[in-house]
TORPA-4810 file (N, C-alpha, C, O; in nm, 3 decimals):
<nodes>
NODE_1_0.084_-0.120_0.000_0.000_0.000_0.000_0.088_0.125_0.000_0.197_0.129_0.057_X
NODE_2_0.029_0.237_-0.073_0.108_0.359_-0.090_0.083_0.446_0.053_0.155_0.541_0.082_X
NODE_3_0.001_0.413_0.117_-0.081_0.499_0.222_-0.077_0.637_0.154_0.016_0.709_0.189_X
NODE_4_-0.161_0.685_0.065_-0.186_0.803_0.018_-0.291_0.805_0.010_-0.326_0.719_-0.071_X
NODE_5_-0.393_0.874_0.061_-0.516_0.909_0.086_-0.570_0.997_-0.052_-0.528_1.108_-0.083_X
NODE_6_-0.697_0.898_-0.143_-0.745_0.993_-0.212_-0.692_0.934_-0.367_-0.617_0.836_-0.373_X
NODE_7_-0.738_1.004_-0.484_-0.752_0.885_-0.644_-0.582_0.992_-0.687_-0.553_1.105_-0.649_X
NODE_8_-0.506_0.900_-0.773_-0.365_0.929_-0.753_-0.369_0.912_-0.936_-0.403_0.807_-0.991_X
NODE_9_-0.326_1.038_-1.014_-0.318_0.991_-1.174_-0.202_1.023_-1.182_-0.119_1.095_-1.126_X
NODE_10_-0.220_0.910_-1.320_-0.029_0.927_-1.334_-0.010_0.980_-1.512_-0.090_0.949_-1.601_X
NODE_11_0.076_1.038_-1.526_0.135_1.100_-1.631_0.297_1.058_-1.702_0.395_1.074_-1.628_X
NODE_12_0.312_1.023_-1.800_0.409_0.992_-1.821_0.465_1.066_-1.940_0.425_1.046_-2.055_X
NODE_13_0.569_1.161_-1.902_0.608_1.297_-1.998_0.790_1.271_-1.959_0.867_1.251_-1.865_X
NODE_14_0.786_1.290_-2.093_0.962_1.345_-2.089_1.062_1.202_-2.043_1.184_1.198_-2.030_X
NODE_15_0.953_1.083_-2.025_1.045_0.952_-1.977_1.014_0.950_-1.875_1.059_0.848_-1.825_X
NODE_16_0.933_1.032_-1.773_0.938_1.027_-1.635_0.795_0.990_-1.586_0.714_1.076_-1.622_X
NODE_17_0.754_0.915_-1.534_0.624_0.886_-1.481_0.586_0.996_-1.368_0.656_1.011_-1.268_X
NODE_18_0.470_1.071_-1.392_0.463_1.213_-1.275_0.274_1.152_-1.211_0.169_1.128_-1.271_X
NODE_19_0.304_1.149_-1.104_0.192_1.074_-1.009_0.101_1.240_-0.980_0.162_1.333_-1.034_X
NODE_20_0.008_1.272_-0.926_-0.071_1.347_-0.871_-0.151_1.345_-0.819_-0.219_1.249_-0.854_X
NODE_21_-0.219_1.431_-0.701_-0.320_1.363_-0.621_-0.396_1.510_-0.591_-0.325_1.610_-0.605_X
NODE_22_-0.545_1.529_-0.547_-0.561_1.623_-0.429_-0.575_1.725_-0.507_-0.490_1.726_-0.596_X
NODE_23_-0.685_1.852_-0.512_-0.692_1.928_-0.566_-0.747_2.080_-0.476_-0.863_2.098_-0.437_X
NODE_24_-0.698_2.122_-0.469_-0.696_2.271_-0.384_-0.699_2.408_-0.385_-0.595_2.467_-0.416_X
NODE_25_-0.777_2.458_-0.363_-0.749_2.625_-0.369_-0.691_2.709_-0.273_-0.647_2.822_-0.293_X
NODE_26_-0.695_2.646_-0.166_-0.583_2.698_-0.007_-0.454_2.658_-0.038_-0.445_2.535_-0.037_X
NODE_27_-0.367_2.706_-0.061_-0.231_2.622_-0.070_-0.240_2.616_0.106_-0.135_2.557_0.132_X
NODE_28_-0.295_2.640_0.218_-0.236_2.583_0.331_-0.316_2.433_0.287_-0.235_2.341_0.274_X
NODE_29_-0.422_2.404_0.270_-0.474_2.220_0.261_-0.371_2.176_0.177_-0.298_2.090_0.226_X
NODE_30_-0.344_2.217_0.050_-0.211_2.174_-0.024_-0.124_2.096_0.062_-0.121_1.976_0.089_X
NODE_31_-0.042_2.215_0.106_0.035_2.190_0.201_0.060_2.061_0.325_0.153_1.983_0.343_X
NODE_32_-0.041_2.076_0.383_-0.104_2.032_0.483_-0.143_1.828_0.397_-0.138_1.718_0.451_X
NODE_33_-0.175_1.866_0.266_-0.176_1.731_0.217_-0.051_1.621_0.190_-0.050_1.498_0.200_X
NODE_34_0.096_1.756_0.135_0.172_1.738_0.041_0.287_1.671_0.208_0.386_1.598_0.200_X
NODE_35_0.248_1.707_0.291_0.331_1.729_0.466_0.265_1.524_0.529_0.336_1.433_0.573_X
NODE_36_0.098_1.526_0.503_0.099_1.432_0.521_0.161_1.302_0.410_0.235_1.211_0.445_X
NODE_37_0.125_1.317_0.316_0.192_1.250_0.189_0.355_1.234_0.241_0.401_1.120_0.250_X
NODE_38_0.421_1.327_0.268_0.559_1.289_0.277_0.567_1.207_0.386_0.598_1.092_0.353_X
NODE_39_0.548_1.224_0.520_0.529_1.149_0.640_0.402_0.981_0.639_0.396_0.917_0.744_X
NODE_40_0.346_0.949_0.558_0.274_0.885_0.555_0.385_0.785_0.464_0.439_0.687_0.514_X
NODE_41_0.407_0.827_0.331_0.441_0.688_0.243_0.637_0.676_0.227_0.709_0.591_0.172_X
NODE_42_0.675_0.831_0.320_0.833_0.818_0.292_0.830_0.857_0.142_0.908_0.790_0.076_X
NODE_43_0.756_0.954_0.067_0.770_1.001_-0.073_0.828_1.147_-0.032_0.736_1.229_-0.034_X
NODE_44_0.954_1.205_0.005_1.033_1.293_0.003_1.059_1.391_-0.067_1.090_1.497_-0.014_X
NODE_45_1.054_1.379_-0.190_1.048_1.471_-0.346_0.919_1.504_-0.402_0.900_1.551_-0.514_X
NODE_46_0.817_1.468_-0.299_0.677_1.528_-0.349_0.660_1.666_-0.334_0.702_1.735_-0.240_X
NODE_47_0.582_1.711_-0.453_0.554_1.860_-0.419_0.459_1.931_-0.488_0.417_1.877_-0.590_X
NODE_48_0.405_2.058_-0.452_0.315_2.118_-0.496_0.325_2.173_-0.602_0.423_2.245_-0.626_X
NODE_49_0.199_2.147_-0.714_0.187_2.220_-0.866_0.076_2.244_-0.872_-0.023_2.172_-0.859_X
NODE_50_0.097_2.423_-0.909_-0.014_2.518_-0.944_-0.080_2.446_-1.100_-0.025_2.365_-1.175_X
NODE_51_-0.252_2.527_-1.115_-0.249_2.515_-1.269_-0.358_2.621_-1.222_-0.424_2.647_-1.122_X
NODE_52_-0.337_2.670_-1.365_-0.480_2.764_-1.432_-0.477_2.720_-1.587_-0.392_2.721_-1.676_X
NODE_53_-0.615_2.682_-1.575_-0.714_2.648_-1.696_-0.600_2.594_-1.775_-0.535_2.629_-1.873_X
NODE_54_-0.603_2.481_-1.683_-0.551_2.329_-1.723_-0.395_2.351_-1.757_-0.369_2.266_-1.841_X
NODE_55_-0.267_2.435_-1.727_-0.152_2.470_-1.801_-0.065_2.518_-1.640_-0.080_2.612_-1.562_X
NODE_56_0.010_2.419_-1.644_0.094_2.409_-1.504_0.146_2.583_-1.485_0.187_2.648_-1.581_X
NODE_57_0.138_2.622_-1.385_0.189_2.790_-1.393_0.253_2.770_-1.257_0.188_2.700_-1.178_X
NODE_58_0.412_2.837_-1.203_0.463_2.865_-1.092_0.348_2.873_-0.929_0.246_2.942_-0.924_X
NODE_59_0.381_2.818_-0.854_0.314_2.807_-0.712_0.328_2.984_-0.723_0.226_3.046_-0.752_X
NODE_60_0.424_3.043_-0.704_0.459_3.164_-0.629_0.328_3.228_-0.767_0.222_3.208_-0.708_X
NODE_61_0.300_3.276_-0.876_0.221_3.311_-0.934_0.088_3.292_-0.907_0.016_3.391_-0.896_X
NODE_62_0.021_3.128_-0.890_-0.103_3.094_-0.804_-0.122_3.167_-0.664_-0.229_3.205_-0.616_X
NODE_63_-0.030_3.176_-0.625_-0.053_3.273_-0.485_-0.076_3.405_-0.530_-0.183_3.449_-0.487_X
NODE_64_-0.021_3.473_-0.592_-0.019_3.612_-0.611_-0.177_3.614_-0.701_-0.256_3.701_-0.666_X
NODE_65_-0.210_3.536_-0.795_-0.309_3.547_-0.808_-0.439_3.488_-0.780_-0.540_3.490_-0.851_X
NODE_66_-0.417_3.422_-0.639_-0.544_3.423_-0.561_-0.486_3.516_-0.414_-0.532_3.485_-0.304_X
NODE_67_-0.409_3.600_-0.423_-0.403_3.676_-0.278_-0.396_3.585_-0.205_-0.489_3.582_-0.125_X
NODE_68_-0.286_3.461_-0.189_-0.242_3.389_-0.083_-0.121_3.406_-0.096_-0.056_3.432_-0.197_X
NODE_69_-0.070_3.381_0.072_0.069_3.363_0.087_0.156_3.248_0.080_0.277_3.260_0.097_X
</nodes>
């Protein structure tokens, strides 16, 4: 078992298989997901990715344009 809570899709770009989970508009639940995910399955290199209308865009940009920190 992965112990990852929640439906997990996978993508396979560039040679690299890219897993994803969890969908959010608080980056603190993000967070708060991406914190249990690491501590739950020992997945260390997990991390958070912004999108707007479907096209991966910088975390620090998703914040600025929803007025989060």
């Amino acid at each position: 078992s992965n112990n990852i809570q929640g439906q997990i899709y996978t993508e396979f770009q560039n040679g690299l298989y890219k897993y994803t989970t969890g969908s959010y508009k608080q980056y603190a639940r993000a967070r708060e997901h991406l914190l249990q995910i690491q501590r739950n399955s020992g997945i260390t290199e997990a991390f958070i990715c912004a999108y707007q209308e479907g096209k991966r865009i910088p975390v620090k940009r998703a914040l600025e344009l929803t007025n989060q920190k």
